[in-house]
N, C-alpha and C positions, 0 to 999 in steps of 0.2 A: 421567542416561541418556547413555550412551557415543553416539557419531557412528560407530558403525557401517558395514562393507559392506553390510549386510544393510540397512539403514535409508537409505543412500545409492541403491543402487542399485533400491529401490521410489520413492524421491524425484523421481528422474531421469525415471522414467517417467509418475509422477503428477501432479509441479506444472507439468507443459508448458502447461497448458491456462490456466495463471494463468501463467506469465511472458508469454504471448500478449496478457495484458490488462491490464496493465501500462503505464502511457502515463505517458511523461513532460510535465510543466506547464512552460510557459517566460512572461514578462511579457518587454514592451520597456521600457524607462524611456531619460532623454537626459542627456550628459552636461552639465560647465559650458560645453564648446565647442557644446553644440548637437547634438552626435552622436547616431545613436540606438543602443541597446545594449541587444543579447540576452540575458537574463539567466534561468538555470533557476532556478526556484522549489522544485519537489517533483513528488512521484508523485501515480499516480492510479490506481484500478480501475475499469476500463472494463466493465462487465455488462451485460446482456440481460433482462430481467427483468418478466414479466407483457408481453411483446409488444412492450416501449418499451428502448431503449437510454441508459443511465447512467453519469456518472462520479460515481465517491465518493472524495472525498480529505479531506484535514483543513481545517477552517473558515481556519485563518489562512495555507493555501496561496491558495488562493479570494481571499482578501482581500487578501495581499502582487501577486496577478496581476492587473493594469490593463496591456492588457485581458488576459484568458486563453485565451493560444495551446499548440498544441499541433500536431505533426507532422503534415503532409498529406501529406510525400515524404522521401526522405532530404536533401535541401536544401533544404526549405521548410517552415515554419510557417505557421500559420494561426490567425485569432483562432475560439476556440469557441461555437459558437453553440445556445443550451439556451434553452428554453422556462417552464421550472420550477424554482425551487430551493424545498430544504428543508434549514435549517441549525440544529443546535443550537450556539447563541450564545454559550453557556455554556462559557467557556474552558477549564474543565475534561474538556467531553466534546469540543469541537472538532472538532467533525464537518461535514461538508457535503453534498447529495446533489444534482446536477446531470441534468436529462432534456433529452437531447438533442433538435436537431428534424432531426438526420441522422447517421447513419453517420459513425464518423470513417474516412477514404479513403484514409488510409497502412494498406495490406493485410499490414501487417506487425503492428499490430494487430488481435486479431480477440477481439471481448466474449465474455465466460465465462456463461456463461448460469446464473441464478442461482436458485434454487427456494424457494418458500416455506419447503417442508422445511429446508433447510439453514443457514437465519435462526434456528431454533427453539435453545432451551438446551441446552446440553450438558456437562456437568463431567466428562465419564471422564478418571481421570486414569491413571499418567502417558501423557503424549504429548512426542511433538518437534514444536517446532513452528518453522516458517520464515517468513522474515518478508523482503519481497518489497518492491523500490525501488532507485531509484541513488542511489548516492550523490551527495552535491554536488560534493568533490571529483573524482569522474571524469567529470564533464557538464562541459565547457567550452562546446561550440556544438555544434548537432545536424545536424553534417557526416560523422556515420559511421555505423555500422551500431550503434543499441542495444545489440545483444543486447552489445555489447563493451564496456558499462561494467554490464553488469550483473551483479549480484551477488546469491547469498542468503545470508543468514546462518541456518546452524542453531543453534535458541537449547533454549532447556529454561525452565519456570517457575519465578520467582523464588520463594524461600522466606516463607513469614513478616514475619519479621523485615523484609525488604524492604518489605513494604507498607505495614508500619508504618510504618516509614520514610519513605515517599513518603506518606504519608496518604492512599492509594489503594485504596478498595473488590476484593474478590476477585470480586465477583458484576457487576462494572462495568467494570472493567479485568483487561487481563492485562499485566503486568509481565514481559519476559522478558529471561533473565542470556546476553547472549552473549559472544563469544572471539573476540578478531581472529584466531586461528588454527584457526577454523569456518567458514571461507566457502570457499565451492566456486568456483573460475572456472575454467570450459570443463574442467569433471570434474577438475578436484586442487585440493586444500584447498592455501589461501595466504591469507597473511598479508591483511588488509585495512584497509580506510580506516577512519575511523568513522563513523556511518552517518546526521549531518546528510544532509538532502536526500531521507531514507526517507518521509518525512511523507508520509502521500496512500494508501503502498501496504498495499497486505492480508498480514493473517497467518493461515496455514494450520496445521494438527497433522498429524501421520503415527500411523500407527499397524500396521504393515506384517502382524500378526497379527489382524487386524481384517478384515472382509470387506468394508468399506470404508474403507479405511485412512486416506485424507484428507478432511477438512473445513474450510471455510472458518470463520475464529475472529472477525476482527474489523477495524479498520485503525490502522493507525500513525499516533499525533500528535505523539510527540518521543520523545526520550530524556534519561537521565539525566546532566546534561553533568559534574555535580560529581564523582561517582565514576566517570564513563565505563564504565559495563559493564551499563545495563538500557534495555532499549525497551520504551515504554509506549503500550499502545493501546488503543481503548476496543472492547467488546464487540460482539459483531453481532447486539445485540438490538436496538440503537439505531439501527444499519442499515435496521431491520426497520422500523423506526419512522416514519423519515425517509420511506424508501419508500413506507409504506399513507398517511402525510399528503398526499405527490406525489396518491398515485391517488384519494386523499378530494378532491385541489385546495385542500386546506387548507393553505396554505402564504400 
């Protein structure tokens, strides 16, 4: 599926509401001299969801962040402070879900409010789908405005053959083939980084002849380093899952 005008500019006005909820993860750790030092980890999808406020990013973001800070201003971090976790452990789906016990305060993020509906299964295919995070190489320290290292990649699903290859379920993960020369910054396609540091953020589909064109698919746990050209994430059924545990308290 081509990268389209037509696909571009229903994009533009649809995934506003998820770059918004988008937060990047930062840990401190200290050097041999005793320093201390800011260090970004990954992404994270900040949601709304059943009346409580959420972030979901990947288990081993969560776990590289001692402690886990995240933006209060544009010059300050703060450590995060959540009530709840529910994590599947299992390396493979590397998931996490965090309930906040406030609002996070930098107003530059604002939660995507998330619906039961939209957790449910869905296989229409084709879609485009976008896939949402900073990179690591463009996070140095969070001294500037986000939206300025932020990127999307437009990807498409990966074939067959690729799954096999990863040894990754179709009904569990989505595998997706992107093109350093599919990323959008500030509305023109350029060349991009690779997309280490994506871990945390959500993946969306388009579907601009659809009368609701986008939906939210899953979140990003890595990608393919060997051949550099697939990002893999697990489904948001598992989303669904983590979530009803949070609200059972079975966690």
């Amino acid at each position: 599926m081509d990268l389209s005008k037509n696909y571009f500019d229903q994009a533009q006005e649809a995934v506003e509401d998820y770059t918004k909820a988008i937060v990047p993860i930062f840990s401190v750790n200290f050097t041999i001299a005793g320093k201390r030092k800011t260090s970004y980890i990954g992404s994270s999808f900040y949601v709304e969801y059943k009346n409580n406020f959420f972030l979901i990013t990947a288990y081993h973001v969560l776990k590289q962040a001692n402690p886990l800070l995240v933006p209060f201003s544009e010059t300050r971090i703060q450590s995060l402070k959540y009530d709840l976790e529910a994590s599947a452990k299992n390396k493979d789906y590397d998931l996490t879900v965090l309930r906040l016990i406030d609002k996070i305060q930098d107003t530059r993020f604002i939660p995507y409010k998330l619906y039961e509906t939209e957790l449910d299964d869905n296989f229409l295919e084709p879609r485009l789908y976008i896939a949402f995070g900073f990179p690591g190489s463009k996070v140095n320290y969070y001294n500037k405005k986000m939206n300025g290292h932020f990127e999307l990649f437009y990807t498409v699903k990966e074939n067959k053959e690729e799954y096999e290859r990863l040894k990754k379920n179709d009904n569990d993960y989505l595998l997706l083939q992107f093109n350093k020369n599919d990323v959008i910054v500030n509305g023109e396609k350029r060349i991009a980084c690779h997309p280490n540091g994506k871990s945390g953020g959500c993946v969306v589909s388009l579907h601009p002849k659809l009368i609701i064109p986008i939906r939210f698919e899953g979140i990003l746990i890595e990608w393919d380093v060997e051949k550099k050209k697939t990002m893999i994430a697990v489904r948001k059924q598992y989303v669904k899952y983590l979530l009803e545990q949070i609200n059972k308290h079975e966690v």
